[in-house]
N, C-alpha and C positions, 0 to 999 in steps of 0.2 A: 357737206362732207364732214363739218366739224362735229356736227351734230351725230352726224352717225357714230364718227367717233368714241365722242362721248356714251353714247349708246351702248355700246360696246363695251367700255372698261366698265360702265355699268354693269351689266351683263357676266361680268368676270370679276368681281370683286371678293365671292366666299361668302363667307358668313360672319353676321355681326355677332361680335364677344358675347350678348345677351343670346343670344342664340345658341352659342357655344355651350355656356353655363346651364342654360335649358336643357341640351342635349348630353350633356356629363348627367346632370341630374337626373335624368328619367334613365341615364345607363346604370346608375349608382342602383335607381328602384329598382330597376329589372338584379344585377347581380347580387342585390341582398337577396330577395325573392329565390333565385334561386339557391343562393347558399342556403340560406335560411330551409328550403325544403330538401337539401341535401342532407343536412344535417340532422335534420328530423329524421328523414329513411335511414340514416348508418343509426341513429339513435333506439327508431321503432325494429330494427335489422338485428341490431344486440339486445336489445329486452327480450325481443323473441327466440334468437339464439340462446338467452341465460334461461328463461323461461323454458324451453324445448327442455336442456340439460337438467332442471330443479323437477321438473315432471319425472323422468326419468329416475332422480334419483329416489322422489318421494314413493316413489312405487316399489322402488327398491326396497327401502327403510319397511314399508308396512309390508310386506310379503316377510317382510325376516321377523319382524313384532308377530303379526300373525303366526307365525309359523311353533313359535317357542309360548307366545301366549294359549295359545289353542294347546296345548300337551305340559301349563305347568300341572303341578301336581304334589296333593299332599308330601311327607315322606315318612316312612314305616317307621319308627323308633325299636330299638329291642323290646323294652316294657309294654308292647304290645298299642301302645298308644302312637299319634301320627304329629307332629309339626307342620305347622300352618305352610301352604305353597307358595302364602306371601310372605316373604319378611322384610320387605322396603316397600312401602306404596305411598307415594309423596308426589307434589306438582309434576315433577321432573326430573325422579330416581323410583326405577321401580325393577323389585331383584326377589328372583322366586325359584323353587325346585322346580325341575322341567326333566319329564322323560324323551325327550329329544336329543339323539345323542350323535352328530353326525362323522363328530371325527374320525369312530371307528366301526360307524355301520349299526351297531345295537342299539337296540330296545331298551333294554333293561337294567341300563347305565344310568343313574340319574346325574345330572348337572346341576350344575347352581348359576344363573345367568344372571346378570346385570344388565338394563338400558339404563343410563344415564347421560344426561345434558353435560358436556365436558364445558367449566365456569369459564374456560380461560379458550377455548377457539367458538365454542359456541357450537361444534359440534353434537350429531349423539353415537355414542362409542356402544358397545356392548363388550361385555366383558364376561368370560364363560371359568369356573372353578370345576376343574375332576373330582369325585368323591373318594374315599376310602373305605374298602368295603371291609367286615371284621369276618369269621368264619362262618355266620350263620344268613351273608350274604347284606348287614343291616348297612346303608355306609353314610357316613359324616365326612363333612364338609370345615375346611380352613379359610375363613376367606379372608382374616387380618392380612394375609401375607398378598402377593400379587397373583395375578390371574395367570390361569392357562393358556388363555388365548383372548387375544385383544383387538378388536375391529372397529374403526370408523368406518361407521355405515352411511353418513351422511352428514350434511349442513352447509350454512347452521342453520339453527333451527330457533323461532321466535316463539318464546311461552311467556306468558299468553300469547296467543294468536290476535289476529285480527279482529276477531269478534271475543273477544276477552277471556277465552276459554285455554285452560292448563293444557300439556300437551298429555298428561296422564290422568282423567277423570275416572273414579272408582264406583261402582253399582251393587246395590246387595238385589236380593234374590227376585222380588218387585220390580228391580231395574230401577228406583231411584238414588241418587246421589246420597254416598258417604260422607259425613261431614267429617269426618278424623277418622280414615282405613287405618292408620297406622295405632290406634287404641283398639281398632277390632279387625285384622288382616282377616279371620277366617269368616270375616261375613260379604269378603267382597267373593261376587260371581260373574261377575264382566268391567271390564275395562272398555274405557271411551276413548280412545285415540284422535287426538286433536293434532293432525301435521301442518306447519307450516315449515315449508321448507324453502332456504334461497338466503337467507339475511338472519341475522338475529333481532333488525329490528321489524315489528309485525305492520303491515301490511305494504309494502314493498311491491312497487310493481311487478315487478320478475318473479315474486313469490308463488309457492304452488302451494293451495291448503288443501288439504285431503282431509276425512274424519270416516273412521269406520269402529263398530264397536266390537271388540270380541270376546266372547265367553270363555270361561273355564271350566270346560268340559268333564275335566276330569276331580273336579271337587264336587260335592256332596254338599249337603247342607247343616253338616257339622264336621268338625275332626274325626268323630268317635264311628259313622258311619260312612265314611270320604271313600273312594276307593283310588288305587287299587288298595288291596290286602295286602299284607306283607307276607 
């Protein structure tokens, strides 16, 4: 009888402390494990989210570059002579005549547009100047003072890129690289657009790089024969 007894509180004793300490532990592996891959999914859940958004925007950015790069364009001067379509072509400021004119619907308005990398958000803004036209239709441009109209299109944006390239590369007529456009604006004929967008620093998971190259359609292969005429 005693024996069974004993048997019994046997039987019903629990578990030994080493036991215990074994069983915390392997609960310890399993709830890191799974925090651990919780954290990963909100982790790889927000790249892809930021990612989703930087796609988005960088598409935005090169439709509007496209859009004003594709229609710069010489400009008439009275003297019968034309002024280069570039007058800023640098890593990451590039500012040219454009007959794109959307504010008021016409054609035949010329603009003065700016892309540039703003130093201080890291964005890139574009910045649009109305011209002034004189009686014989010729018109000039003020850009010391502020712009007409001012737009953050996007960022920010990392130049170089990831693969070491400017966000503004310049091409003469051959299509190879300018080494200094800004000692010869009117020999450039396409621009290399190098986008990274997401970060300013380059290559950032979340980043989006786009790269598309666009011509200037509307320049000639000098001033003197550029069109349009005035």
């Amino acid at each position: 009888m005693i024996g069974d007894i004993r048997q019994l509180h046997r039987g019903q004793r629990g578990i030994t402390l080493i036991e215990l300490i074994v069983a915390m532990s392997v609960s310890m592996i399993v709830l890191t494990a799974v925090g651990g891959f919780f954290a990963a999914s909100l982790h790889a859940s927000k790249t892809g989210s930021t990612a989703e958004t930087n796609t988005r925007q960088a598409s935005n950015v090169m439709n509007a570059l496209t859009q004003y790069i594709h229609a710069a364009t010489v400009l008439p001067k009275p003297d019968g002579t034309y002024a280069n379509a570039i007058t800023t072509a640098t890593a990451t400021d590039l500012a040219f005549y454009s007959y794109v004119n959307l504010t008021n619907g016409t054609v035949d308005q010329p603009e003065y547009v700016e892309f540039k990398i703003d130093t201080a958000t890291g964005n890139l803004v574009e910045k649009q100047w109305d011209g002034s036209a004189d009686t014989k239709g010729y018109y000039s441009f003020t850009t010391t003072g502020a712009a007409a109209r001012t737009v953050t299109l996007g960022g920010p944006v990392a130049s170089p890129t990831s693969d070491g390239t400017d966000l503004f590369t310049y091409l003469d007529a051959s299509g190879a690289k300018i080494a200094s456009p800004m000692a010869n604006p009117s020999a450039v004929r396409a621009i290399q657009v190098n986008l990274e967008l997401g970060s300013t620093k380059a290559g950032t998971a979340s980043n989006t790089h786009i790269q598309n190259t666009l011509y200037l359609f509307n320049v000639g292969y000098s001033t003197s024969t550029a069109s349009p005429a005035p």
